[in-house]
N, C-alpha and C positions, 0 to 999 in steps of 0.2 A: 256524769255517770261513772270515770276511771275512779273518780277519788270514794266512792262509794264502795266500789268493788275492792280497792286498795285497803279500805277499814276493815270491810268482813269479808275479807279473804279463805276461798274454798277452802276446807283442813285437807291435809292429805290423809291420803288412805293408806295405811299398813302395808309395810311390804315385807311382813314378814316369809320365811321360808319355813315348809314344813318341809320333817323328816320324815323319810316312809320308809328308812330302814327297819324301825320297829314292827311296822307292819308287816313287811316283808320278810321278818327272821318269822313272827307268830304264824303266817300263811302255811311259812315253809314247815315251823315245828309243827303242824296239823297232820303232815303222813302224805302217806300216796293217796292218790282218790280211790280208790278201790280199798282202802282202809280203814277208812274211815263214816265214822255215822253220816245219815243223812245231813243232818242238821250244822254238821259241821262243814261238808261238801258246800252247801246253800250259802255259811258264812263266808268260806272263803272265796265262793264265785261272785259273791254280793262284793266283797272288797275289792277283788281284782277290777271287776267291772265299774267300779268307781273310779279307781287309780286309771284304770287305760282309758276310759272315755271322757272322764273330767265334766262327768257330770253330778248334776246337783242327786244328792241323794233323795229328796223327794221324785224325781224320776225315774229311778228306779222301780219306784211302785207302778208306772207308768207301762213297761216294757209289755207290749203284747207278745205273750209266750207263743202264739199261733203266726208270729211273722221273724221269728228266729231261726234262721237258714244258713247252711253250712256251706261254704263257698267252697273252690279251691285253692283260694288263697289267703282264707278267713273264714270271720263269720259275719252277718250282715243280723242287726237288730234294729227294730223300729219303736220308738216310743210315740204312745201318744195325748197328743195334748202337750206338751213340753212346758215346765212354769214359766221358763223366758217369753215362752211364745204368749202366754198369759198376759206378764206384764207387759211386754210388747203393744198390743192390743188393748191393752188397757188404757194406753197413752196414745192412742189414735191411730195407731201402726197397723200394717197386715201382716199376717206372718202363717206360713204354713201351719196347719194342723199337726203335722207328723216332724216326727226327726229321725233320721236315719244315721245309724251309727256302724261304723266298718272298723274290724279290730282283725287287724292283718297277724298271721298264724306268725310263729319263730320254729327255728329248728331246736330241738332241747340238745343242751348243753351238760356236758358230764360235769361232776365236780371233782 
């Protein structure tokens, strides 16, 4: 069986880096929140919340807006049905329904 595995050997997976500076300059050229259109506020909460949860962008469509709750030291959101938890389950596994995600507040920083 070693010499098997030695002929078709797993590929590695990419290890590539991504840069989120780009992202990060376009968030910021958007304005203040209070400045800007809705639809532009919506883009750039959609990106951040990508970037700090490191979750799959299909779950994001997941987030139930009725358990987004404003901590003291954050904010507390729940997604549900999570894709991981999908394929998890899919492959015989159990896995919660829900995902709960906590994105701890900062203090702002002048420039």
């Amino acid at each position: 069986m070693k010499g098997i595995y030695n002929l078709r050997a797993p590929k590695q997976k990419p290890t590539d880096v991504v840069d989120v500076l780009p992202t990060m300059d376009y968030i910021q050229s958007l304005g203040s929140n209070s400045e800007i259109t809705i639809l532009n506020l919506a883009q750039k909460m959609a990106l951040l919340l990508a970037l700090m949860s490191g979750s799959q962008p299909s779950n994001l469509q997941r987030i139930d807006l009725t358990s987004i709750f404003q901590l003291q030291n954050g904010i507390s959101v729940n997604i549900l049905n999570p894709k991981e938890a999908k394929i998890f389950r899919a492959h015989g596994g159990t896995k919660e329904q829900n995902k709960t995600l906590f994105i701890e507040s900062y203090e702002r920083t002048s420039e």
